[in-house]
mmJSON file of the N, C-alpha and C atoms, coordinates in Angstrom:
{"data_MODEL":{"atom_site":{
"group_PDB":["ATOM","ATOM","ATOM","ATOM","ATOM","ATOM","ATOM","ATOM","ATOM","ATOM","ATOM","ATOM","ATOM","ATOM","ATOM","ATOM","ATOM","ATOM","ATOM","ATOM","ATOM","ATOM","ATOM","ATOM","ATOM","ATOM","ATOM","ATOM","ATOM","ATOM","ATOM","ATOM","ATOM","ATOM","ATOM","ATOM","ATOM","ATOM","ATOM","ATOM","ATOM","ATOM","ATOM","ATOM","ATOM","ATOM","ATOM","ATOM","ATOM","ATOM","ATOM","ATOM","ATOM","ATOM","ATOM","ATOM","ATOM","ATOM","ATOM","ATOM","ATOM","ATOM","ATOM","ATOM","ATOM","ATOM","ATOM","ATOM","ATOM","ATOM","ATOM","ATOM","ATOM","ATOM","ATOM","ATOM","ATOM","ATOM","ATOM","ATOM","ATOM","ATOM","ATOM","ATOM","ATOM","ATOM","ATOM","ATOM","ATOM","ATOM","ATOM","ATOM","ATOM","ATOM","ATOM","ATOM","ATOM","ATOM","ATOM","ATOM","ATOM","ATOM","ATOM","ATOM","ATOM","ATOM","ATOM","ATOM","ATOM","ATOM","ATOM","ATOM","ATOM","ATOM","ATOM","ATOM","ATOM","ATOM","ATOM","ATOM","ATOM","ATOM","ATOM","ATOM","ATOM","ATOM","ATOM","ATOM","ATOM","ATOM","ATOM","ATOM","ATOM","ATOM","ATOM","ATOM","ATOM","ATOM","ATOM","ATOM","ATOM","ATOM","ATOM","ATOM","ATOM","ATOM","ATOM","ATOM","ATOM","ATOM","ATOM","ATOM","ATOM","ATOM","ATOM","ATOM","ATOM","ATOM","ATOM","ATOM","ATOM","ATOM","ATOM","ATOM","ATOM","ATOM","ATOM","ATOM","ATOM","ATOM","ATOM","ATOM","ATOM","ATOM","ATOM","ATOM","ATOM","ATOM","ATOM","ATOM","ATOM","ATOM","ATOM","ATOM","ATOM","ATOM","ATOM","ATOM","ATOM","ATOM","ATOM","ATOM","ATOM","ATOM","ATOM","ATOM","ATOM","ATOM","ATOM","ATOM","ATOM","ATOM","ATOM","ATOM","ATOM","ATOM","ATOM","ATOM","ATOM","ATOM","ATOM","ATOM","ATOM","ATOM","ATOM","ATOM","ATOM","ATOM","ATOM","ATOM","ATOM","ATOM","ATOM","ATOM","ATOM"],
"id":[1,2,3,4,5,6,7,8,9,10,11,12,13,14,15,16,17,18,19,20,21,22,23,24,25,26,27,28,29,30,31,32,33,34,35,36,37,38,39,40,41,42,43,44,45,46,47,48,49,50,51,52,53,54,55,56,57,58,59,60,61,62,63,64,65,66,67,68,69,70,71,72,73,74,75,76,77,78,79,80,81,82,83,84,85,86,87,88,89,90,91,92,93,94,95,96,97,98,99,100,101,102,103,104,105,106,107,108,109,110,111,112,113,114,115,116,117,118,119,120,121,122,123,124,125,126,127,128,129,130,131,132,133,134,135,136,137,138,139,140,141,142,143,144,145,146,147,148,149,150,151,152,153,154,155,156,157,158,159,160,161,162,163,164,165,166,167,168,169,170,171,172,173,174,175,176,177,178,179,180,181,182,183,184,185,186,187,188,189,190,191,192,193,194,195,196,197,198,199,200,201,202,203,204,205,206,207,208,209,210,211,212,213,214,215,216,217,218,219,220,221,222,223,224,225],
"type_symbol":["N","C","C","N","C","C","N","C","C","N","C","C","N","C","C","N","C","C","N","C","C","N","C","C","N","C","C","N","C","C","N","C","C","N","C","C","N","C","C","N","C","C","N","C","C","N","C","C","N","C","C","N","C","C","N","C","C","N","C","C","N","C","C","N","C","C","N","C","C","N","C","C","N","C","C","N","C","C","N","C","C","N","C","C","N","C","C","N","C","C","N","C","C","N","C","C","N","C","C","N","C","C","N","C","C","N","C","C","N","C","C","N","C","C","N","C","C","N","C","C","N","C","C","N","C","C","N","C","C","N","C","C","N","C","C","N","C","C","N","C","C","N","C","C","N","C","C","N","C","C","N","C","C","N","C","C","N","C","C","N","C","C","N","C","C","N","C","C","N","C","C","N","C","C","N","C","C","N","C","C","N","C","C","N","C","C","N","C","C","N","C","C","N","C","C","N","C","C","N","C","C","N","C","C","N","C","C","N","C","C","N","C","C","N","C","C","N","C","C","N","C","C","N","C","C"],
"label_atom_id":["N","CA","C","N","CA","C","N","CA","C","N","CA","C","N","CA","C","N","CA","C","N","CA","C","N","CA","C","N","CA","C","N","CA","C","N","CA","C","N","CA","C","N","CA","C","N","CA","C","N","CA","C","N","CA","C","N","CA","C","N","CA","C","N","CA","C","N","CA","C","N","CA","C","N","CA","C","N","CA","C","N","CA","C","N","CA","C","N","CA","C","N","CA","C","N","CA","C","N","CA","C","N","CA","C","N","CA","C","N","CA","C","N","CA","C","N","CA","C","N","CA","C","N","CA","C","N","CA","C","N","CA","C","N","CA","C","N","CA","C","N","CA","C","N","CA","C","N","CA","C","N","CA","C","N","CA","C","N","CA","C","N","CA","C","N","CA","C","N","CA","C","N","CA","C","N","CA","C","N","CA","C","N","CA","C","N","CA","C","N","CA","C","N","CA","C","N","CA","C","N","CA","C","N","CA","C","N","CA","C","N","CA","C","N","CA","C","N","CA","C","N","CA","C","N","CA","C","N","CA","C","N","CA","C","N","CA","C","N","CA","C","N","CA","C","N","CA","C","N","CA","C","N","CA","C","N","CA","C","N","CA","C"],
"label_alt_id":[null,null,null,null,null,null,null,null,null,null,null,null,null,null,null,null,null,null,null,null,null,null,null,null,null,null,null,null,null,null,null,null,null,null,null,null,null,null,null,null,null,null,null,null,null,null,null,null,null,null,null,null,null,null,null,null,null,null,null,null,null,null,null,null,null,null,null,null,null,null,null,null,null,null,null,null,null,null,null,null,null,null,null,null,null,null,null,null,null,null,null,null,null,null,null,null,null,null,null,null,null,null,null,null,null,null,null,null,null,null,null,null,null,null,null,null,null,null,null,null,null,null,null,null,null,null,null,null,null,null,null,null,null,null,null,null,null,null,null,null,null,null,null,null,null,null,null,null,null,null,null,null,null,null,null,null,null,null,null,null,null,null,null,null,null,null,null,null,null,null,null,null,null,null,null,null,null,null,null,null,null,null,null,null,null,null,null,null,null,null,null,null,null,null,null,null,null,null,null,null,null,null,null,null,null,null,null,null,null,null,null,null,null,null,null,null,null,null,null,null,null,null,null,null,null],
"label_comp_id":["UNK","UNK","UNK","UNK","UNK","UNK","UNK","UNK","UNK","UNK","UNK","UNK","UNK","UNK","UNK","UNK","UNK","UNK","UNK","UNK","UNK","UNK","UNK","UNK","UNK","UNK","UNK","UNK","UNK","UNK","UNK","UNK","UNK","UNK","UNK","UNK","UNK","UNK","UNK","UNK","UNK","UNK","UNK","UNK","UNK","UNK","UNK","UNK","UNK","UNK","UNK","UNK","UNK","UNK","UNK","UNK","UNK","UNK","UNK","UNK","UNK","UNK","UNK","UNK","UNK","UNK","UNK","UNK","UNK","UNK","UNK","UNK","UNK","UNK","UNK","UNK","UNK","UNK","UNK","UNK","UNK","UNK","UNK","UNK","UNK","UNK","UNK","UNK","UNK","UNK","UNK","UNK","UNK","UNK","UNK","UNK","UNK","UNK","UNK","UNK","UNK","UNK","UNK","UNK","UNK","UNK","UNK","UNK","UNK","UNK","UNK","UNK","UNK","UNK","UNK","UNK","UNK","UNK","UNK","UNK","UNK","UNK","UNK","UNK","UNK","UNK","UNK","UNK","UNK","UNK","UNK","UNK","UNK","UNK","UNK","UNK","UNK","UNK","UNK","UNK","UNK","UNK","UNK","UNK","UNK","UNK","UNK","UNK","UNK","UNK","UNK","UNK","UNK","UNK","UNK","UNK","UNK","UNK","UNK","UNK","UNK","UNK","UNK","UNK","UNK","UNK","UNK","UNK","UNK","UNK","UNK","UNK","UNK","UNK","UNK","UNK","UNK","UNK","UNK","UNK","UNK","UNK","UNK","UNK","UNK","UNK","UNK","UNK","UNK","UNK","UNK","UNK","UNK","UNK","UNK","UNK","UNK","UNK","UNK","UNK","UNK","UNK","UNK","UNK","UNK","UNK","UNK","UNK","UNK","UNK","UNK","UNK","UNK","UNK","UNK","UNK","UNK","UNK","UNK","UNK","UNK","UNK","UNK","UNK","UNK"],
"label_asym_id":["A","A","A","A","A","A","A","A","A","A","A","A","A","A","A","A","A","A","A","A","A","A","A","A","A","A","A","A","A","A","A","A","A","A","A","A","A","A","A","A","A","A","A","A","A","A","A","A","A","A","A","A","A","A","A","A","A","A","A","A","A","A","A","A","A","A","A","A","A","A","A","A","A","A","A","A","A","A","A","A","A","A","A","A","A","A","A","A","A","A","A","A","A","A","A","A","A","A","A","A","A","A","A","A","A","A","A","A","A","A","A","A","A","A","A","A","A","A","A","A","A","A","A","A","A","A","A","A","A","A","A","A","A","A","A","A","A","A","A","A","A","A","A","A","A","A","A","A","A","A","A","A","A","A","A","A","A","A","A","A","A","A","A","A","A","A","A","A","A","A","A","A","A","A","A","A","A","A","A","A","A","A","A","A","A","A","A","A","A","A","A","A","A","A","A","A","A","A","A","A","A","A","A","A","A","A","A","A","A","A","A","A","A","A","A","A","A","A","A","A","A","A","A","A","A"],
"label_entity_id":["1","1","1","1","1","1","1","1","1","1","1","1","1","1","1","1","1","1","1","1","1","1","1","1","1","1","1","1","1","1","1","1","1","1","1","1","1","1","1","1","1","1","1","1","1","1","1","1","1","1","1","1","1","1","1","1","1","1","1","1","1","1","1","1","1","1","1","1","1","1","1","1","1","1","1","1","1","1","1","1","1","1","1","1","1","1","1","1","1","1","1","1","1","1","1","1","1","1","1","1","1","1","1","1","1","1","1","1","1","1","1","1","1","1","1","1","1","1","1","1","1","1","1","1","1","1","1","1","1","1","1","1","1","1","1","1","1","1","1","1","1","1","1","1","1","1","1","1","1","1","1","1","1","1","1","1","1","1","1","1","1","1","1","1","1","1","1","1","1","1","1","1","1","1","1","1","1","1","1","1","1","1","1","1","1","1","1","1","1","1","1","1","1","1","1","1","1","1","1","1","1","1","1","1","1","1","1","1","1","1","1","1","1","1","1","1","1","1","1","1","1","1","1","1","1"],
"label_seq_id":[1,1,1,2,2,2,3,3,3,4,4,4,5,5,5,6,6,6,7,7,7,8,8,8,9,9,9,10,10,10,11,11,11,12,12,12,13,13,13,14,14,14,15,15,15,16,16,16,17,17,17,18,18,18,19,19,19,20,20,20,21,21,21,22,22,22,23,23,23,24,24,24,25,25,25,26,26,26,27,27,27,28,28,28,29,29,29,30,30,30,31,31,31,32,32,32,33,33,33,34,34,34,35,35,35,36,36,36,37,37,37,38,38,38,39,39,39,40,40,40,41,41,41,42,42,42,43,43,43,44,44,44,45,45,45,46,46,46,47,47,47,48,48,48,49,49,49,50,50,50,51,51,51,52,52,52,53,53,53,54,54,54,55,55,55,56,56,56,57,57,57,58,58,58,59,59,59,60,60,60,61,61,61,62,62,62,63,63,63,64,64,64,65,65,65,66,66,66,67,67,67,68,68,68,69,69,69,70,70,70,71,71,71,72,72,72,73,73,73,74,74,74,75,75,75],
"pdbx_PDB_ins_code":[null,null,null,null,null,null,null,null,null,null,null,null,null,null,null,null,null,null,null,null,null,null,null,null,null,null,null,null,null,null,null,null,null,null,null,null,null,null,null,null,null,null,null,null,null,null,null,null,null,null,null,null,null,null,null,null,null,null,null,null,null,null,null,null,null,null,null,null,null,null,null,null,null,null,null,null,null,null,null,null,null,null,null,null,null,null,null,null,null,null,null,null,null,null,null,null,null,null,null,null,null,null,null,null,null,null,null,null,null,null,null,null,null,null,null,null,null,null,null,null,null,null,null,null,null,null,null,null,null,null,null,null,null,null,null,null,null,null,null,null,null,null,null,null,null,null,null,null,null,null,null,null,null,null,null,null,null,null,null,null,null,null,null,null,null,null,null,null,null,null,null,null,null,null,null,null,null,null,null,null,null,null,null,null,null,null,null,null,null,null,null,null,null,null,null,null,null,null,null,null,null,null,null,null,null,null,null,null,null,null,null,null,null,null,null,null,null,null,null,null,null,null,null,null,null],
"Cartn_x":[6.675,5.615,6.048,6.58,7.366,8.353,9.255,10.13,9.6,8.768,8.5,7.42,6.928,6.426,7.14,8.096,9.368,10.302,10.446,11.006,10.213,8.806,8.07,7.961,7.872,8.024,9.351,10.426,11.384,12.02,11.474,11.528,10.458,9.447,8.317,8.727,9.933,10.404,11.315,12.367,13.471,13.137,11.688,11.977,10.895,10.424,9.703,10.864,11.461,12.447,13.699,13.485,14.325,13.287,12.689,11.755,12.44,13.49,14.166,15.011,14.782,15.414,15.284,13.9,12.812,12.614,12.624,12.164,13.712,12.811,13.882,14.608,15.322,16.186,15.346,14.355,13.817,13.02,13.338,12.283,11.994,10.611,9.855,9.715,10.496,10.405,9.133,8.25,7.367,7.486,6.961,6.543,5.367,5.606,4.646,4.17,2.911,2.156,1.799,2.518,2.653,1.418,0.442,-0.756,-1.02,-2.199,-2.529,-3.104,-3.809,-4.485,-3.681,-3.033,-1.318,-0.878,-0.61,0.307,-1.061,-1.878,-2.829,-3.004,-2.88,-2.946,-2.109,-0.617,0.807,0.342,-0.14,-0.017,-0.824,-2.123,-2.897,-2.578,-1.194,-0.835,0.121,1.286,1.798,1.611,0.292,-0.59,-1.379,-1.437,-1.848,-0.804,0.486,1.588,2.395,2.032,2.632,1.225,-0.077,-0.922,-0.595,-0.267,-0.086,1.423,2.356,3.644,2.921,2.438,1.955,1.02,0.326,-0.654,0.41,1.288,2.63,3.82,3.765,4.021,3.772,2.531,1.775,1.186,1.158,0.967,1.914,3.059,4.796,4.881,4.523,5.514,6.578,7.018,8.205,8.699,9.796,10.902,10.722,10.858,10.757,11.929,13.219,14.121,13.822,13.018,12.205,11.541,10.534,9.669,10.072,11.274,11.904,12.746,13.413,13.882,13.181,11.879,10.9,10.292,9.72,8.983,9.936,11.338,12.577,12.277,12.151,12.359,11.189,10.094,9.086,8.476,8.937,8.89,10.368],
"Cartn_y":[28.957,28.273,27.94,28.507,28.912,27.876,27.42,26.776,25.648,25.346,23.873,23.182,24.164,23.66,23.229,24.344,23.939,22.944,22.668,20.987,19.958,20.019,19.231,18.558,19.865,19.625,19.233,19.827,19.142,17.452,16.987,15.63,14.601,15.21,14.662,14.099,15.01,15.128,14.613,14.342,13.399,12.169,11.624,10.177,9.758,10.513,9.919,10.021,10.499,10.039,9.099,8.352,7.456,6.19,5.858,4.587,3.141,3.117,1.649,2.007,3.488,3.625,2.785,2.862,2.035,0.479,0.492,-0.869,-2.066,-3.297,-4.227,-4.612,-5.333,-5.985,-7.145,-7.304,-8.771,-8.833,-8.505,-8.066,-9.383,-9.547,-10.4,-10.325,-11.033,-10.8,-10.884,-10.892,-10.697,-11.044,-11.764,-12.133,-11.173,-9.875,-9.032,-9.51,-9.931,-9.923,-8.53,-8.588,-7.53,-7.597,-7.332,-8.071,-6.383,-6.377,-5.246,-4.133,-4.272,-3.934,-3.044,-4.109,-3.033,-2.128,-2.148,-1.329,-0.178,-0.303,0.783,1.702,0.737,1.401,2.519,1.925,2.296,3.602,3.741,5.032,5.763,5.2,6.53,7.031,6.845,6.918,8.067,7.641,8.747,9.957,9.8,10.64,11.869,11.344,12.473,13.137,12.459,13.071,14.144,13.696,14.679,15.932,15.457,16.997,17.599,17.025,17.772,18.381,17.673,19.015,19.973,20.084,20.768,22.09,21.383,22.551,23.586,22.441,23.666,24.56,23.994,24.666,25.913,25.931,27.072,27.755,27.373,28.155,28.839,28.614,29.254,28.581,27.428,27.028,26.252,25.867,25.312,26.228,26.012,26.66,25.822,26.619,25.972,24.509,24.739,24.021,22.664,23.11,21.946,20.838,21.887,21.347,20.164,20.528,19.739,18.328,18.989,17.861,16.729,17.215,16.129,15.386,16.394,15.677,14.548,14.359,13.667,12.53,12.414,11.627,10.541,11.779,10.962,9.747,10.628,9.786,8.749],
"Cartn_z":[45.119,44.409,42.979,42.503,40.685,40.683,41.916,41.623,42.031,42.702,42.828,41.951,40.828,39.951,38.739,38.438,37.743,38.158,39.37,39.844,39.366,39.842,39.519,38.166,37.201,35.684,35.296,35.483,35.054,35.574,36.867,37.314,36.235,36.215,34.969,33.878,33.357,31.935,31.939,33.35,33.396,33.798,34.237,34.69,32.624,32.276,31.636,29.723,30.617,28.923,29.751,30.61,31.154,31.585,30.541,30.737,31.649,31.344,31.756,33.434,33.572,34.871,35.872,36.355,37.428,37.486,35.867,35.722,35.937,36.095,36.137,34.884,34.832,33.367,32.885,33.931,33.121,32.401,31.284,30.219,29.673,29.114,28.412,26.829,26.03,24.708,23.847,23.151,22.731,21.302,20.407,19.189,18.817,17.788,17.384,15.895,15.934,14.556,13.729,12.717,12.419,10.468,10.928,10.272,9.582,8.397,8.124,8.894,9.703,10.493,11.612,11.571,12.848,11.979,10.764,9.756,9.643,9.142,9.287,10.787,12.191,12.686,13.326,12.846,12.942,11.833,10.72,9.982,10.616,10.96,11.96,12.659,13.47,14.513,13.867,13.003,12.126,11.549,10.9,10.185,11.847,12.882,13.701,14.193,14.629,15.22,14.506,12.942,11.736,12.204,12.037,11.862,13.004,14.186,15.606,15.147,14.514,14.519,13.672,12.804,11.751,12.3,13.473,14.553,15.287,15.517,16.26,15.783,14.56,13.745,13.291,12.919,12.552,13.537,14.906,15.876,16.635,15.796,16.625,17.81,18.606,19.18,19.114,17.685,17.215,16.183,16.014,14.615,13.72,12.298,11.178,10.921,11.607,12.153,12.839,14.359,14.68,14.366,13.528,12.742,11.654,10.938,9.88,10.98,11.493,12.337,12.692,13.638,14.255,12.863,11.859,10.876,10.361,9.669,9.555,10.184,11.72,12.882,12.561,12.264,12.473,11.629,9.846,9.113,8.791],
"occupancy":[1.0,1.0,1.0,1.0,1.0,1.0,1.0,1.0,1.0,1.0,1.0,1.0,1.0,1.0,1.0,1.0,1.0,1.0,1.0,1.0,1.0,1.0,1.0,1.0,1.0,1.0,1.0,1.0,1.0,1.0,1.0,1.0,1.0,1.0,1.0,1.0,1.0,1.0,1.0,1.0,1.0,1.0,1.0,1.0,1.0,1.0,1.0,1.0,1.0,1.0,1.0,1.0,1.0,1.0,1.0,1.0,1.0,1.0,1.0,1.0,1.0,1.0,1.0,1.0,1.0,1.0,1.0,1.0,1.0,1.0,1.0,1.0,1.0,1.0,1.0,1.0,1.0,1.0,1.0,1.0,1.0,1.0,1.0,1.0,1.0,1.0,1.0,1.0,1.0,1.0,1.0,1.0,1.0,1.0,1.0,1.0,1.0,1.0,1.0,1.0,1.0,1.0,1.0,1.0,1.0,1.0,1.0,1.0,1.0,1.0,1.0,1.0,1.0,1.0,1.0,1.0,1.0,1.0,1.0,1.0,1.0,1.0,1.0,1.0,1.0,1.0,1.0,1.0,1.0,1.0,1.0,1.0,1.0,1.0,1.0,1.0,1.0,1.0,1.0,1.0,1.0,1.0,1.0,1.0,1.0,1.0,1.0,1.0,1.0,1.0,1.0,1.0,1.0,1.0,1.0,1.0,1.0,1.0,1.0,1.0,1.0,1.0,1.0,1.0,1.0,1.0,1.0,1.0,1.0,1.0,1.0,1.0,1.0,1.0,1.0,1.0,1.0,1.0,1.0,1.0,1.0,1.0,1.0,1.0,1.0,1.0,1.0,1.0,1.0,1.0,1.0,1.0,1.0,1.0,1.0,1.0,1.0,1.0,1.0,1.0,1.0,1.0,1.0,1.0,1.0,1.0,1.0,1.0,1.0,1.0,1.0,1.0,1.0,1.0,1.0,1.0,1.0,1.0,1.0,1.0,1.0,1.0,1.0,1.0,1.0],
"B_iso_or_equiv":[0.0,0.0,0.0,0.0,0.0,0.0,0.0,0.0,0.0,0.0,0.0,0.0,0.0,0.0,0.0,0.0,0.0,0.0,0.0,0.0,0.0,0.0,0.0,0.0,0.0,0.0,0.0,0.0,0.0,0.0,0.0,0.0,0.0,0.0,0.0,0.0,0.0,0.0,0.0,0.0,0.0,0.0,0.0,0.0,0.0,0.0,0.0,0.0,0.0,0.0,0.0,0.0,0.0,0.0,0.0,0.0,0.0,0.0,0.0,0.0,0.0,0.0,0.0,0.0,0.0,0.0,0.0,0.0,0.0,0.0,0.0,0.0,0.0,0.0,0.0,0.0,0.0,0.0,0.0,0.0,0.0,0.0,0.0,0.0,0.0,0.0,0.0,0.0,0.0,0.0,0.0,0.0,0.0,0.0,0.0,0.0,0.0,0.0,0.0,0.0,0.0,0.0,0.0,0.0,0.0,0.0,0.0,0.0,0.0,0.0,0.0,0.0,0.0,0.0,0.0,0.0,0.0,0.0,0.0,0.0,0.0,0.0,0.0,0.0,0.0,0.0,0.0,0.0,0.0,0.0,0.0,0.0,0.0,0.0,0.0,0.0,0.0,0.0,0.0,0.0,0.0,0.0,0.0,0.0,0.0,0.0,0.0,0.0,0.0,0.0,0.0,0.0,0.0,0.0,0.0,0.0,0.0,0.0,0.0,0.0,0.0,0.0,0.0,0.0,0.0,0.0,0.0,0.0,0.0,0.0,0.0,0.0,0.0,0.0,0.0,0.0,0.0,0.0,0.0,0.0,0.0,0.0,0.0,0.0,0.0,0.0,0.0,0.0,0.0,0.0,0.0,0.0,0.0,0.0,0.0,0.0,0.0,0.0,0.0,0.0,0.0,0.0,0.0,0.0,0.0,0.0,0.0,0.0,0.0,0.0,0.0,0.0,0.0,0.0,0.0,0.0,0.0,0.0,0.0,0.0,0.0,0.0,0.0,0.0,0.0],
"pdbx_formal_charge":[null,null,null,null,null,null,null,null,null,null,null,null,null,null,null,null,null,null,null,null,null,null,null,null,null,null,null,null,null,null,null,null,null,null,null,null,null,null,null,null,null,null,null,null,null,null,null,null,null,null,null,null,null,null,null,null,null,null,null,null,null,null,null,null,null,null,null,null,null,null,null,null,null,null,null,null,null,null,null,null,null,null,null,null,null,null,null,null,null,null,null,null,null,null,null,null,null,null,null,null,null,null,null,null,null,null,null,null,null,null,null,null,null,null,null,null,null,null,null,null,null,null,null,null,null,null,null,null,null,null,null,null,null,null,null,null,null,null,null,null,null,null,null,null,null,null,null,null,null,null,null,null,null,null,null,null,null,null,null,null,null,null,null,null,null,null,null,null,null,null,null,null,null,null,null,null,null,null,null,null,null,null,null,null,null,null,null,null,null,null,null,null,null,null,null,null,null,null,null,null,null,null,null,null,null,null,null,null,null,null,null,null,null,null,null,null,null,null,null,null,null,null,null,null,null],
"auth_seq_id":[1,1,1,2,2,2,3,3,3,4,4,4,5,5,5,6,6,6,7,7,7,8,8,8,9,9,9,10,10,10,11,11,11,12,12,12,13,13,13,14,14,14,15,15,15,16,16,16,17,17,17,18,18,18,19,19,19,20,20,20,21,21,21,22,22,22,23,23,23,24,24,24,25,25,25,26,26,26,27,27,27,28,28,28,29,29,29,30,30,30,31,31,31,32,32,32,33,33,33,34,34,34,35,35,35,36,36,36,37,37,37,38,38,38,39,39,39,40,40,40,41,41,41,42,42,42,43,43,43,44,44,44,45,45,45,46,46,46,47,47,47,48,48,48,49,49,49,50,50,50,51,51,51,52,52,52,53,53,53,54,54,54,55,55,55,56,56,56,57,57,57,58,58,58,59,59,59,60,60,60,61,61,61,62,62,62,63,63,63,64,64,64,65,65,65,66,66,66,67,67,67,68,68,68,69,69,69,70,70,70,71,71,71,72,72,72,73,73,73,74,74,74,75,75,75],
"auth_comp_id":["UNK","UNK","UNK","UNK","UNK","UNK","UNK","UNK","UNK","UNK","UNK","UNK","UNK","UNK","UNK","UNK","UNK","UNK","UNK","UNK","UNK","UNK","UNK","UNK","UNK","UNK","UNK","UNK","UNK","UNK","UNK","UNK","UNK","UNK","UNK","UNK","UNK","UNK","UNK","UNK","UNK","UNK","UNK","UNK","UNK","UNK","UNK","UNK","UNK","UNK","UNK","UNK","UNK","UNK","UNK","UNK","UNK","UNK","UNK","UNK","UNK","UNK","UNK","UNK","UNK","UNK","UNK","UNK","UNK","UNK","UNK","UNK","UNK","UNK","UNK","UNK","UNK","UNK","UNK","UNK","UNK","UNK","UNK","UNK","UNK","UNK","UNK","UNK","UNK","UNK","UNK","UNK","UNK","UNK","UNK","UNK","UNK","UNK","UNK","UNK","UNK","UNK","UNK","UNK","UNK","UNK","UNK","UNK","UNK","UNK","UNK","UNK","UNK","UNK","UNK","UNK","UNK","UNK","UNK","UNK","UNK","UNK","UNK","UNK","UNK","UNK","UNK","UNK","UNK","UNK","UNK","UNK","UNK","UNK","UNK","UNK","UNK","UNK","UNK","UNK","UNK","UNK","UNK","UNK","UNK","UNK","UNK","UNK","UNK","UNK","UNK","UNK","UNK","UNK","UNK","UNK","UNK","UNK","UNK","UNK","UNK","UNK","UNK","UNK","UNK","UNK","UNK","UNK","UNK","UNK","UNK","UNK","UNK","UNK","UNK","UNK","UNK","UNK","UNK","UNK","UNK","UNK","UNK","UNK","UNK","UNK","UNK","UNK","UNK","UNK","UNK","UNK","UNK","UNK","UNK","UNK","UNK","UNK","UNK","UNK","UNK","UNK","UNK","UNK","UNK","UNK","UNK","UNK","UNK","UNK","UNK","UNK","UNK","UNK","UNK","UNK","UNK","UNK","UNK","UNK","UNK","UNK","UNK","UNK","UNK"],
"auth_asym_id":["A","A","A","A","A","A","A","A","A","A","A","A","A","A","A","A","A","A","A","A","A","A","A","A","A","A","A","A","A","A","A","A","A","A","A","A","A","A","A","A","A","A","A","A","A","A","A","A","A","A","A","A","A","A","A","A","A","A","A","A","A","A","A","A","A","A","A","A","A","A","A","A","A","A","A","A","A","A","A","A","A","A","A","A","A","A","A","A","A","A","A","A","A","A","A","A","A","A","A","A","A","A","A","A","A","A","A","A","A","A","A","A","A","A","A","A","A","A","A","A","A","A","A","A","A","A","A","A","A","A","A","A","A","A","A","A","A","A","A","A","A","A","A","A","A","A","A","A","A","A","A","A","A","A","A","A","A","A","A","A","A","A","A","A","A","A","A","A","A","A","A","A","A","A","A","A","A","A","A","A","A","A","A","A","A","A","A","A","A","A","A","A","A","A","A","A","A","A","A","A","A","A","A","A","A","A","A","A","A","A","A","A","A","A","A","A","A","A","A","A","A","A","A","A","A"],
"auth_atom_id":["N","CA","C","N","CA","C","N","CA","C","N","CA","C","N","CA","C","N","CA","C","N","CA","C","N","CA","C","N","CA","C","N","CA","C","N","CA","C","N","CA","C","N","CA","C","N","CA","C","N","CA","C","N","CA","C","N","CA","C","N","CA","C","N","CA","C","N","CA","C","N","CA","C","N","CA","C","N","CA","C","N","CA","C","N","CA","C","N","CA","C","N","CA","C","N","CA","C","N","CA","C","N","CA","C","N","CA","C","N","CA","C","N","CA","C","N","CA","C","N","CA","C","N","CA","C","N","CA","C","N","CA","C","N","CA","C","N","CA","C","N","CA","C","N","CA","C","N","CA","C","N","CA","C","N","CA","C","N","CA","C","N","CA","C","N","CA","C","N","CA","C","N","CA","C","N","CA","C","N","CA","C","N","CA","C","N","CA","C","N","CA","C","N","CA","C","N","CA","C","N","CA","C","N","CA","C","N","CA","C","N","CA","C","N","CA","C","N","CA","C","N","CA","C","N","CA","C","N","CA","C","N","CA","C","N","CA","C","N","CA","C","N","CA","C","N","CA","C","N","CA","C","N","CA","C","N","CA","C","N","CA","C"],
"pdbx_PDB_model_num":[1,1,1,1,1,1,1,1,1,1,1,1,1,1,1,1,1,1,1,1,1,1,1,1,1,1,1,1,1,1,1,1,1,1,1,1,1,1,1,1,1,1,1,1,1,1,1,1,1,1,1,1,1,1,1,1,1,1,1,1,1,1,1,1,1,1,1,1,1,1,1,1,1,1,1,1,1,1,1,1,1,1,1,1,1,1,1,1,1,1,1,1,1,1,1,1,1,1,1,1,1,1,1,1,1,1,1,1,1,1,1,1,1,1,1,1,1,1,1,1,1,1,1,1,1,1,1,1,1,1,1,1,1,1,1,1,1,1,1,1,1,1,1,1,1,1,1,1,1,1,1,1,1,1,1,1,1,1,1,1,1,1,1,1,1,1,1,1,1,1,1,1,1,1,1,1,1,1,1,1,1,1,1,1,1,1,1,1,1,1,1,1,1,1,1,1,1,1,1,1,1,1,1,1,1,1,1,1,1,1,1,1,1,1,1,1,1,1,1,1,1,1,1,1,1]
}}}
């Protein structure tokens, strides 16, 4: 039961950090308006992903190490 949940999870975690695996090559280029409104919503978006390392942080499930790394990345 233990290991096929741990298959399960680790297949999860390998197709979903391999986005372009599945998909085809024919990608559609896209013209992004990049207006105030996007830029605000682009920081909200920043501003939660920073308080969520910040929750895990202080709740020990990351290293202070981690923590600096991802925050780096993020900003």
């Amino acid at each position: 039961m233990i290991k096929n949940i741990i298959l399960i999870t680790s297949l999860l975690f390998l197709f979903s950090c391999n986005n372009g695996m599945l998909s085809s090559n024919n990608k559609v280029e896209v013209d992004t308006v990049h207006s105030e409104e996007y830029e605000y919503i682009q920081l909200q978006v920043k501003m939660h992903k920073a308080y969520t390392l910040l929750k895990a942080f202080n709740s020990g499930a990351i290293s202070q190490e981690e923590y600096d790394q991802l925050k780096k990345e993020l900003i």
